[in-house]
N, C-alpha and C positions, 0 to 999 in steps of 0.2 A: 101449550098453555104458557102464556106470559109469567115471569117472575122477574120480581123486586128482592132486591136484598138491601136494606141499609141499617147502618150504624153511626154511632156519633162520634166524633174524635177522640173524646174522652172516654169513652164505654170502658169500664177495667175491665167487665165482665165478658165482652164479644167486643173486643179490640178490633180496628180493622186490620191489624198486620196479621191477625190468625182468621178473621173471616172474611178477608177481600179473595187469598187462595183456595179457600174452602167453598166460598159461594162459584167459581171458576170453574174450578174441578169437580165439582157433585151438581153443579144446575145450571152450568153454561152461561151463565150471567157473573155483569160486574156490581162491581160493590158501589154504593152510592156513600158516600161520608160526609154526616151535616157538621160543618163546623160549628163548635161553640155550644153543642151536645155530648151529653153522658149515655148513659142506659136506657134513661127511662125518654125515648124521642117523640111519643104522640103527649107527653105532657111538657117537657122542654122545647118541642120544634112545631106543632102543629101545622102551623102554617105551611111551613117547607114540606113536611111531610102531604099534606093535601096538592100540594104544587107537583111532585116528585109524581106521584100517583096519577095526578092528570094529565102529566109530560106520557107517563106511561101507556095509559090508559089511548091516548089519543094518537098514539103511538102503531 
């Protein structure tokens, strides 16, 4: 089963320096980090986020 994990740069609440190792070690996958994003990333990045998914997806 495919898995995505991303965050924003800014997220205080799932920072990537506590869920780049956490998403590594519990689901064998890397962290994806949108720059110029907080918490909330399918309302601040939409786009990136639909772009991320498709990379994935086609992947």
């Amino acid at each position: 089963m495919p898995c995505l994990v991303a965050t924003g740069r800014y997220d205080v609440f799932l920072p990537p320096r506590r869920v780049g190792p956490a998403a590594q070690r519990h689901l064998g996958t890397r962290l994806h980090v949108l720059d110029g994003s907080g918490h909330l990333l399918l309302d601040e990045a939409p786009d990136e986020i639909v772009a991320l998914v498709g990379r994935a997806l086609a992947a």
